[in-house]
Backbone as CSV, one residue per row, in Angstrom:
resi,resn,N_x,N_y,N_z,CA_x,CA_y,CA_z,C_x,C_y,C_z
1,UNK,93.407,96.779,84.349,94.378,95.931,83.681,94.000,95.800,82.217
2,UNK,94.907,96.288,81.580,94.505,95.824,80.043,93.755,96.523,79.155
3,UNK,93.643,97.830,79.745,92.755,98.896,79.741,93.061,99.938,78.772
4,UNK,92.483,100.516,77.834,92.644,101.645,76.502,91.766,102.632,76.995
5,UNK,92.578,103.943,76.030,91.889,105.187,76.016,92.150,105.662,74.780
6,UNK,91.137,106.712,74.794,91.611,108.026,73.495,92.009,109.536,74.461
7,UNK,90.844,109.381,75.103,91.336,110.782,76.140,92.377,110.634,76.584
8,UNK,93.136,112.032,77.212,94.212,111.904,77.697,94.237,111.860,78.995
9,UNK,92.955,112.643,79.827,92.623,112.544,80.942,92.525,111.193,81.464
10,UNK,91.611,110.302,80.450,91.549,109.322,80.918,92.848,108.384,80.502
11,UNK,93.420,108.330,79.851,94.716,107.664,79.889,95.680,107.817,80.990
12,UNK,95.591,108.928,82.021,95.965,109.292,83.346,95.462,108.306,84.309
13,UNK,94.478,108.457,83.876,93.769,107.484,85.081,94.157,105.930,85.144
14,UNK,94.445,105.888,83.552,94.497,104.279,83.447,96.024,103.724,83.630
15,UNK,96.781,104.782,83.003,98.281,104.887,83.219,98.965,104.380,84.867
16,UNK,98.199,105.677,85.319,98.812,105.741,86.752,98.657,104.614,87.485
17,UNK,97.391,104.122,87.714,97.065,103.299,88.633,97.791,102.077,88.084
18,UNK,98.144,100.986,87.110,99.075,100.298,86.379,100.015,100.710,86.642
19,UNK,100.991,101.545,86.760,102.311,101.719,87.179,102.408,101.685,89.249
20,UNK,101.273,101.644,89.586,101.462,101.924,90.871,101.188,100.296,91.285
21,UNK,100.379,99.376,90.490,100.269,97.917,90.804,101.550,97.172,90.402
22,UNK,101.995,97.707,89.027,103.455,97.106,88.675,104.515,97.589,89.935
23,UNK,104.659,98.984,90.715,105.576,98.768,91.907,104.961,98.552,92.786
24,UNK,103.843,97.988,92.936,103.638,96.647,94.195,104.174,95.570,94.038
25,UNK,103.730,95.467,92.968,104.321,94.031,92.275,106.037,93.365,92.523
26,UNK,106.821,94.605,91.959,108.091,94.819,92.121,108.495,94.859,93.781
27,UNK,108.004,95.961,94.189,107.896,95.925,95.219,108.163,94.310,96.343
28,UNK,107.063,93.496,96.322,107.180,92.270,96.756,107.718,91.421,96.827
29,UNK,108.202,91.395,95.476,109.227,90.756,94.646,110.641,90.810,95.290
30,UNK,110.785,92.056,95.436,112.322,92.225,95.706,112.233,91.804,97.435
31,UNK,111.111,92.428,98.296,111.218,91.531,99.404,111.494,90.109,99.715
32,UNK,110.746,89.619,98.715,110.923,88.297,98.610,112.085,88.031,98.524
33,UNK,112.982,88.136,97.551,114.504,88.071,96.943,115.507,87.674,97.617
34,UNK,115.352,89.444,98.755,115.893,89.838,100.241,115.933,88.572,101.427
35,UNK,114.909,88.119,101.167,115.135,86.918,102.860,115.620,85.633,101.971
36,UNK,115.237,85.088,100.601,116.173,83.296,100.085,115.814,83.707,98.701
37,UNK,116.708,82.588,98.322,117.032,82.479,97.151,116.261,81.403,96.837
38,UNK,115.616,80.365,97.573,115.347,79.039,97.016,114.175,78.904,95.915
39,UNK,113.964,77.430,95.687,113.288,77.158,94.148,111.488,78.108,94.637
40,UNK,110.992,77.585,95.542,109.724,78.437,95.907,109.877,79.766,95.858
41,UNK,110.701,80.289,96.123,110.607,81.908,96.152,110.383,82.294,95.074
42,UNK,111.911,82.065,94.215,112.215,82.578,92.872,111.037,82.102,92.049
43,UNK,110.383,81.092,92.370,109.027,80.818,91.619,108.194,81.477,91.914
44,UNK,107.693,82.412,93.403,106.466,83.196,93.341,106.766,84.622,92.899
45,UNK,108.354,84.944,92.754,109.044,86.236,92.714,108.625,86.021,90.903
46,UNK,108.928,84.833,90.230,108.649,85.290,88.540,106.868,85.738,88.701
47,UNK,106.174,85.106,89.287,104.768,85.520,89.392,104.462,87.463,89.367
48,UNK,105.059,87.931,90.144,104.858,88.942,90.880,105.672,89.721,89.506
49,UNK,107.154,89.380,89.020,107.914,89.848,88.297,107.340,89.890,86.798
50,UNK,106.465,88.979,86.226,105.947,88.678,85.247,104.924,90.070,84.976
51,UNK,103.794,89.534,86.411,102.587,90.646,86.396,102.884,92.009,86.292
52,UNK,104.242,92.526,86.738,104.464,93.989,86.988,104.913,93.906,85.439
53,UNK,105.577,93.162,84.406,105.971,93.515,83.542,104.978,93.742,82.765
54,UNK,103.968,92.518,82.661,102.358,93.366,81.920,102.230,94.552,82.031
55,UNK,101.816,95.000,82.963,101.265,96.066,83.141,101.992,96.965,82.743
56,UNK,103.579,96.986,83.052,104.456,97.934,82.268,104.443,98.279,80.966
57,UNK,104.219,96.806,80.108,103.845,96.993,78.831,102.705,97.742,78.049
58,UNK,101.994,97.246,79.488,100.485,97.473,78.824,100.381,99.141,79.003
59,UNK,100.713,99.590,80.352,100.859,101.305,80.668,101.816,101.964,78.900
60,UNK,102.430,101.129,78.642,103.955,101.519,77.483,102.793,101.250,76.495
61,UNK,101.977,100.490,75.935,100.699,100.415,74.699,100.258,101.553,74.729
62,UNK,99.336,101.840,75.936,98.290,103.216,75.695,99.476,104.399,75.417
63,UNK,100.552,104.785,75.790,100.701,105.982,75.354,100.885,105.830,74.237
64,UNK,101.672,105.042,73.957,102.074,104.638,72.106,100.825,105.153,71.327
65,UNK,99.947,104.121,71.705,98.792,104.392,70.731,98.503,106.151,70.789
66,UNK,98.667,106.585,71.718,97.896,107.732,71.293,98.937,108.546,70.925
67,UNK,100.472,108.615,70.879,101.068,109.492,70.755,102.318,108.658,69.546
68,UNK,101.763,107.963,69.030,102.718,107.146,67.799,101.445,106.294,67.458
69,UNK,100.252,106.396,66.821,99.487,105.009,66.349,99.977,104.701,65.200
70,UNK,101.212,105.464,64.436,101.424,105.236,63.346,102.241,103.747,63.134
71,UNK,102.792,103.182,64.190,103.980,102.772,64.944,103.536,101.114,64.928
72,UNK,103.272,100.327,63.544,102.158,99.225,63.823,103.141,98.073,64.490
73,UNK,104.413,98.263,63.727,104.870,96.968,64.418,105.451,97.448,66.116
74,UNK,105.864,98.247,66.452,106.349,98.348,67.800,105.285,98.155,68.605
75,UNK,103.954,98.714,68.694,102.386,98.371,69.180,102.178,96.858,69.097
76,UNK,102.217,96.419,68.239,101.954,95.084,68.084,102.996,93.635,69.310
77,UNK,104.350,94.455,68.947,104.926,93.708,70.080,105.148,94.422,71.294
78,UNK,104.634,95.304,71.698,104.006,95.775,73.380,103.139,95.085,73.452
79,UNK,101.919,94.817,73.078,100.718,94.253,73.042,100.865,93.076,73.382
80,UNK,101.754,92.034,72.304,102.026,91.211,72.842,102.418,90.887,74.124
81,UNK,103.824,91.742,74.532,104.185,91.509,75.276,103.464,91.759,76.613
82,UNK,102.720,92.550,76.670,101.918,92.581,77.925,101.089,91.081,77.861
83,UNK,100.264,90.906,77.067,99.400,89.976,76.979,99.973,88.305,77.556
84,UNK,101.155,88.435,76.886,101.997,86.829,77.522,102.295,86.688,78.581
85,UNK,102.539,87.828,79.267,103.363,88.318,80.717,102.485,87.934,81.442
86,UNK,100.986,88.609,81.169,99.901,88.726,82.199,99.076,87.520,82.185
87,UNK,98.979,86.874,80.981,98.322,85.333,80.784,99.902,84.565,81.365
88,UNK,100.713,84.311,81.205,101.729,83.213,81.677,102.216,83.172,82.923
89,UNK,101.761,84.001,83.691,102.135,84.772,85.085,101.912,83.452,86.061
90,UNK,100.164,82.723,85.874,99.741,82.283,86.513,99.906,80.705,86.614
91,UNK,101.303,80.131,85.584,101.766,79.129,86.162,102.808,78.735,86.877
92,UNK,103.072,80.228,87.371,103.732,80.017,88.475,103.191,79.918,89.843
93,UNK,102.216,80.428,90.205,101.405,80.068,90.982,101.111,78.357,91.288
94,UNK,100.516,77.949,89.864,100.573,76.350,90.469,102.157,75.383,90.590
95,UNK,103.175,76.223,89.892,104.590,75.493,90.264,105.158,75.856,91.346
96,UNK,104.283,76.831,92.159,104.663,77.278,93.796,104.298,76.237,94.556
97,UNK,103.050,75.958,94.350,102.140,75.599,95.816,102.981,73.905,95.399
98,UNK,102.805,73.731,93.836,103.630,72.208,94.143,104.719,72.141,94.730
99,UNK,105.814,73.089,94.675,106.938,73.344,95.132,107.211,72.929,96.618
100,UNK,106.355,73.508,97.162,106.120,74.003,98.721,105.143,73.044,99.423
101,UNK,104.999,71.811,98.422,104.214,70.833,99.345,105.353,69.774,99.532
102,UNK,106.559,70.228,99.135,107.561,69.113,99.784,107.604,68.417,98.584
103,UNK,107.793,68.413,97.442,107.488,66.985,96.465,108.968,67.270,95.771
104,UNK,109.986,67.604,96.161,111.353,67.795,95.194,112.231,66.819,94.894
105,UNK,111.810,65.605,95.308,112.063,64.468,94.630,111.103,63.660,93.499
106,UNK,110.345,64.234,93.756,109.023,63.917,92.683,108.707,65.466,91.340
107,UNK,108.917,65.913,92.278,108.550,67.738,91.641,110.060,68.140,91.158
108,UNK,110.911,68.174,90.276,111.884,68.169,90.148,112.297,69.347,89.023
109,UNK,112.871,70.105,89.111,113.381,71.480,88.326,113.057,70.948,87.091
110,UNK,113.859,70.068,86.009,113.062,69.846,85.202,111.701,69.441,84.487
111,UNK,110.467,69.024,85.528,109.328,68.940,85.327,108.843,70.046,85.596
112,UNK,109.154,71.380,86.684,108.662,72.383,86.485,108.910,73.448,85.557
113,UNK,110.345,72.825,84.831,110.343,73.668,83.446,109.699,73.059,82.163
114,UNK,109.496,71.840,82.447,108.379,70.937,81.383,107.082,71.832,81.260
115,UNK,106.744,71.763,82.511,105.202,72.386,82.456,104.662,73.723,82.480
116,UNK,106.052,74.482,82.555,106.325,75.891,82.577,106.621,76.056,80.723
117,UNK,107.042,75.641,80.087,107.145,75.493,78.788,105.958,75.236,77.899
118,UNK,105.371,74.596,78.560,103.953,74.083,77.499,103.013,74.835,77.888
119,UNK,102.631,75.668,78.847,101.544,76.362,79.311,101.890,77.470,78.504
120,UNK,103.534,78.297,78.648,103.762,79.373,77.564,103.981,79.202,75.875
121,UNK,103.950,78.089,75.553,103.639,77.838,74.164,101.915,77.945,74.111
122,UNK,101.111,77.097,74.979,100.072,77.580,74.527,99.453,78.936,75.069
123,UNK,99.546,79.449,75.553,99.557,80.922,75.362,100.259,82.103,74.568
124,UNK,101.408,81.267,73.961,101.863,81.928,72.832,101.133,81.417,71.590
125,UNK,100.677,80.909,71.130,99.736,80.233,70.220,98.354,80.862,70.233
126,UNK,97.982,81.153,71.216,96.321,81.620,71.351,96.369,82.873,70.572
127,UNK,97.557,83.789,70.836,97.649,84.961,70.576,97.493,85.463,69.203
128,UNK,97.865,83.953,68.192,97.562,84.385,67.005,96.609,83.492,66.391
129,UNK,95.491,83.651,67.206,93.655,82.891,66.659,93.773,84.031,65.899
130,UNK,93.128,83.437,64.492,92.474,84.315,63.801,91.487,84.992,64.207
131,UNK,91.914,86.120,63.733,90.366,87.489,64.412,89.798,87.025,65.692
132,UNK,91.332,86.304,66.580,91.201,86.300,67.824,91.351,87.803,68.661
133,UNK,92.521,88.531,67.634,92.079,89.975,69.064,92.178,90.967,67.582
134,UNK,91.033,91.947,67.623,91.109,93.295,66.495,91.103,94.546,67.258
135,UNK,92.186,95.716,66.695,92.097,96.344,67.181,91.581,97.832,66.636
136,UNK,90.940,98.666,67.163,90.776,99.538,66.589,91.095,100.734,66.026
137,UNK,90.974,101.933,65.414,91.605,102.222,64.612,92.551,103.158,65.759
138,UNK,91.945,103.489,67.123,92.761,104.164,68.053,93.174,102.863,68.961
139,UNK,93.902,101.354,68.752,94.236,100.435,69.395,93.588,99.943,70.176
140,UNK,92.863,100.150,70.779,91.719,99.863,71.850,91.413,97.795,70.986
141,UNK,92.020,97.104,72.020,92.077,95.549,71.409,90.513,95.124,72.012
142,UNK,90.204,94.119,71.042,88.883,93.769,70.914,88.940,92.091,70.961
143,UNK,88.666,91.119,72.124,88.772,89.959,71.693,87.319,89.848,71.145
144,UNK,87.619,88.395,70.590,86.543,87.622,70.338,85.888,86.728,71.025
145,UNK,84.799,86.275,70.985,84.138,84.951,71.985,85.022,84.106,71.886
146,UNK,85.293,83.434,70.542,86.368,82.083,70.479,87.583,82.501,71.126
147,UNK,88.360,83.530,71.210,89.671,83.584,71.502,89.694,83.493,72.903
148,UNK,88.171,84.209,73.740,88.003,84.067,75.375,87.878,82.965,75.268
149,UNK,86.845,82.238,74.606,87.025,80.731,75.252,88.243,79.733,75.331
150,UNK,88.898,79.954,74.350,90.500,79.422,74.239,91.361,79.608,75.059
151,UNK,91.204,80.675,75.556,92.093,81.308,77.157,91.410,80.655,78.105
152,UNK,89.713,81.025,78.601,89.159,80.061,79.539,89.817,78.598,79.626
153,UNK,89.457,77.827,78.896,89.888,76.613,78.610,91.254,76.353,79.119
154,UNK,91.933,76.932,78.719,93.465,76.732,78.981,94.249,77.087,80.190
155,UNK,93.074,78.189,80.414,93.752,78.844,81.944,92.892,77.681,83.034
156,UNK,91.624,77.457,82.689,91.010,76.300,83.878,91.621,74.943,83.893
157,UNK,92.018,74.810,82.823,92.497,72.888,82.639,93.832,73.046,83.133
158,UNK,94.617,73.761,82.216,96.167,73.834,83.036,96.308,74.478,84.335
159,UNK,95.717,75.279,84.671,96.153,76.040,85.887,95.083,76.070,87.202
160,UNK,93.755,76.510,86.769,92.858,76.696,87.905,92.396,75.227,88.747
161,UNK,92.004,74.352,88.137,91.483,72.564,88.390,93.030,72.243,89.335
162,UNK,94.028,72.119,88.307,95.227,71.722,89.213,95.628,73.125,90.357
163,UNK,95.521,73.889,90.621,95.656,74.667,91.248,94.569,74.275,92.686
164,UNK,93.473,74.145,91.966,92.674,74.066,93.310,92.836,72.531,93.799
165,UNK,93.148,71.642,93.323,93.488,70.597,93.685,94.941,69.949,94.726
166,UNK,96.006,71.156,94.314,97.310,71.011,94.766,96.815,71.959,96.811
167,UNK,96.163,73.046,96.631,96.086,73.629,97.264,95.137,72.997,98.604
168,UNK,94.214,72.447,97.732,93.566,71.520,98.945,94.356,70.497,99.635
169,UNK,95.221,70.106,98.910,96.279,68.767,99.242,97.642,69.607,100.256
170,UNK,97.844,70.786,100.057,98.122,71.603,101.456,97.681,72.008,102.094
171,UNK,96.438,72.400,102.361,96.135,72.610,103.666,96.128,71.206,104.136
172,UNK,96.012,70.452,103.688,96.278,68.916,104.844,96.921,68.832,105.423
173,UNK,98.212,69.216,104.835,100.102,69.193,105.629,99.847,70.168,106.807
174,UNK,99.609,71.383,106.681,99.111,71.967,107.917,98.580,71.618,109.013
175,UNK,98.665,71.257,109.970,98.410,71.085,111.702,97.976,71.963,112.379
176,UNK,99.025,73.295,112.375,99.228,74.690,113.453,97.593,75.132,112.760
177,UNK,96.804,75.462,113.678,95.576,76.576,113.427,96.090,78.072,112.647
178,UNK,97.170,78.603,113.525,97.699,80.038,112.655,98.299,80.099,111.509
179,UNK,99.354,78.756,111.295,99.884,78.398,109.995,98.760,78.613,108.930
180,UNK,97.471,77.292,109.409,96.683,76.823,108.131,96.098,78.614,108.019
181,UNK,95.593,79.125,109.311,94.862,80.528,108.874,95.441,81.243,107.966
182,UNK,96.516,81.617,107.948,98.265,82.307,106.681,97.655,81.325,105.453
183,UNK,97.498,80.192,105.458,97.519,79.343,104.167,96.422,79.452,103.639
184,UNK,95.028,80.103,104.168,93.875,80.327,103.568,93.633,81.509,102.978
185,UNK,94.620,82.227,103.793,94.708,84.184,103.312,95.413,84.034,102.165
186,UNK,96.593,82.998,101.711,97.317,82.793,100.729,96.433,82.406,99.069
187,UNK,95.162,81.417,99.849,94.685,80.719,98.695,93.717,81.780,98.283
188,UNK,93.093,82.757,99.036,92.175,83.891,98.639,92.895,84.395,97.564
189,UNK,93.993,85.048,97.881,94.860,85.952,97.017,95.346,84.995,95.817
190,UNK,95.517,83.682,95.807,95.424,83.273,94.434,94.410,83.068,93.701
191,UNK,93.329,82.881,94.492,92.119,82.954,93.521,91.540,84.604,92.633
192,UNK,92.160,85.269,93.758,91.610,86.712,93.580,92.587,86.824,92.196
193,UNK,93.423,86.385,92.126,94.851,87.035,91.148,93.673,86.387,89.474
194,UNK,93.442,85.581,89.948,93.102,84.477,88.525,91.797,84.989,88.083
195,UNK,90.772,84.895,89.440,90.137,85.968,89.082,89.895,87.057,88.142
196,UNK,90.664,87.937,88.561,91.365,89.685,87.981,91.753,88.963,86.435
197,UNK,91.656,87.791,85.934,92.132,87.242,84.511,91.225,86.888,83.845
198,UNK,90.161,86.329,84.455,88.754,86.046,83.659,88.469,87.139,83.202
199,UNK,88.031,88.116,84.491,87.397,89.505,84.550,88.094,90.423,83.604
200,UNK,89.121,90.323,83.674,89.873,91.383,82.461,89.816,90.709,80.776
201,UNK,89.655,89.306,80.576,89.481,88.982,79.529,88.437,89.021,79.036
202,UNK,87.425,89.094,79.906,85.388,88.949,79.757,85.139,90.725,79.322
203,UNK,86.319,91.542,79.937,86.619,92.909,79.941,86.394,93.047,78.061
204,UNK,87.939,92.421,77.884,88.149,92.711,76.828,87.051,92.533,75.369
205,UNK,86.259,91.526,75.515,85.349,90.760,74.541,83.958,91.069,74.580
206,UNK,83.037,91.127,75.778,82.044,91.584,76.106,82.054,93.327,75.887
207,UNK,81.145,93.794,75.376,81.492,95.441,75.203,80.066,95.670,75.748
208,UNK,79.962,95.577,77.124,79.039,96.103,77.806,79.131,97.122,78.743
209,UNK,78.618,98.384,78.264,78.812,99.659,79.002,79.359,99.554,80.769
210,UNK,77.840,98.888,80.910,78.116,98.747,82.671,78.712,97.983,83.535
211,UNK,79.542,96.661,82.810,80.260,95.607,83.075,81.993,96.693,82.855
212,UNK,82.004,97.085,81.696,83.250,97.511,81.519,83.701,98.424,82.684
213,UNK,82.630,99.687,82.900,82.654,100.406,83.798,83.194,100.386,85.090
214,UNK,82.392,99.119,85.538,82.559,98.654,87.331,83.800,97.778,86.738
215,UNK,84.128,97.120,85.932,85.215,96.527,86.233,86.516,97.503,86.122
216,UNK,86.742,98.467,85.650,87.702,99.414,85.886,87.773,99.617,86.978
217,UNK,87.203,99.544,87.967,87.186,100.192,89.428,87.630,98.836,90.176
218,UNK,86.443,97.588,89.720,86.997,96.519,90.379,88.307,95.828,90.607
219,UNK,89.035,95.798,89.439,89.717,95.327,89.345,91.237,95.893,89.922
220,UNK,91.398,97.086,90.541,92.261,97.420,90.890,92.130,96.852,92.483
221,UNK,90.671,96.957,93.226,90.388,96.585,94.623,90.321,95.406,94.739
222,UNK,90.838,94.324,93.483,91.084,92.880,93.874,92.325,92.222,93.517
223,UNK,93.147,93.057,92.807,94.495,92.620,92.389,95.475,93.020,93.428
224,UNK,95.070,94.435,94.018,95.994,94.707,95.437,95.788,94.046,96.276
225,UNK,94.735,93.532,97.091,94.500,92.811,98.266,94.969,91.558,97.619
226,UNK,94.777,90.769,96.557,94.900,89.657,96.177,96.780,89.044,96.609
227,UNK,97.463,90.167,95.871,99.206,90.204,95.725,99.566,90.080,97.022
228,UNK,99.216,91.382,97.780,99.764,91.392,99.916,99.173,89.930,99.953
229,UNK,97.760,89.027,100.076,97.033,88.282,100.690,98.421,86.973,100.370
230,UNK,99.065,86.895,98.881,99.686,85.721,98.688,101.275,86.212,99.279
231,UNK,101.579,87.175,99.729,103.004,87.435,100.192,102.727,87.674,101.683
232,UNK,101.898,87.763,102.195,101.714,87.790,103.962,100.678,86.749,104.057
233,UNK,100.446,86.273,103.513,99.730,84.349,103.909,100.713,83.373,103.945
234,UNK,101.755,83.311,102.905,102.839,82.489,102.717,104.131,82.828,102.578
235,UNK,104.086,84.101,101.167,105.283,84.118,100.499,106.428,84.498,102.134
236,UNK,105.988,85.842,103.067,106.827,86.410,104.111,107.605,84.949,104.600
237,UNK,107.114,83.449,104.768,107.167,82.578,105.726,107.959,82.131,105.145
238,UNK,108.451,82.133,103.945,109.652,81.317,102.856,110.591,81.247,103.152
């Protein structure tokens, strides 16, 4: 995820596998679609719809760069656009699980577009920290410590804390043993998703040979199991 090349070989590698997570992604999505329309769905369907668009973008960056680097402003808003897609993805996740704990007299379309609004302003804001992301002269983006920590921060306070908090407060509602078992396979795969967001941002900033390495590999064997784990734990049951 989020991944640059100069080779072309290796831009294959990085290409392909990103277009094959974006039609999982899609993929799910449209299952989802297929059985309701209601406010939970269409909320885990932007999740799924968001992430495949990253990656689309981001697969649409690397060729650019290597076959147009001349191209600063169109690069610049791919870049972006992957980057917002794949950071803003994950408050839908916590406007699911609130969704789906029954609170729609309390939880009400306009508070989940309240809080759906301010999480993507500040992630639209991060994006332009100074000599928060540099890129190099073959695009290959470079964060900084401050700009990871600004994402940390923002992704744990708004999303991960309340996330793990909403989620514990459902498995309570649960009774059935097989239900709650579906609802634990569900919470893996959201952790795994958020996960795959540290790891790809620690990716981006840390330039350590053997961290970068294994996480190219990792990160594809935790974003697939992660996506099925939250659409056959819960999303199928919608």
């Amino acid at each position: 995820m989020l991944l640059q090349s100069t080779d072309t070989g290796r831009l294959l590698i990085i290409f392909i596998p990103q277009l094959i997570l974006a039609g999982l992604f899609l993929f799910l999505a449209i299952k989802l679609l297929r059985r309701n329309q209601q406010r939970p769905t269409l909320t885990l369907c932007m999740l799924y719809f968001l992430s495949a668009s990253g990656l689309i973008f981001n697969a649409l960056h690397v060729v650019l760069a290597v076959f147009q680097p001349e191209n600063v402003a169109l690069l610049l808003v791919i870049y972006f656009l992957s980057y917002f897609a794949l950071l803003f993805s994950p408050v839908f996740i916590l406007t699911f699980i609130i969704s789906i704990l029954r609170l729609g007299d309390v939880f009400t379309i306009k508070k989940q577009l309240i809080i759906t609004l301010i999480y993507g302003f500040i992630v639209f804001i991060i994006f332009f920290t100074p000599n928060g992301i540099i890129f190099s002269e073959l695009w290959r983006p470079s964060y900084s410590w401050g700009f990871l920590t600004l994402v940390y921060i923002s992704l744990t306070v708004f999303i991960v804390l309340p996330t793990i908090w909403y989620s514990r407060r459902l498995i309570k509602t649960f009774q059935d043993k097989m239900l709650k078992r579906k609802l634990i396979i569900f919470i893996i795969g959201i952790y795994g998703m958020l996960s795959s967001i540290y790891g790809t941002v620690l990716y981006l900033t840390w330039q350590n040979s053997l961290f970068s390495s294994l996480w190219s590999i990792i990160t594809t064997f935790v974003i697939i199991p992660s996506a099925i784990f939250i659409y056959y734990g819960i999303g199928r049951e919608l």
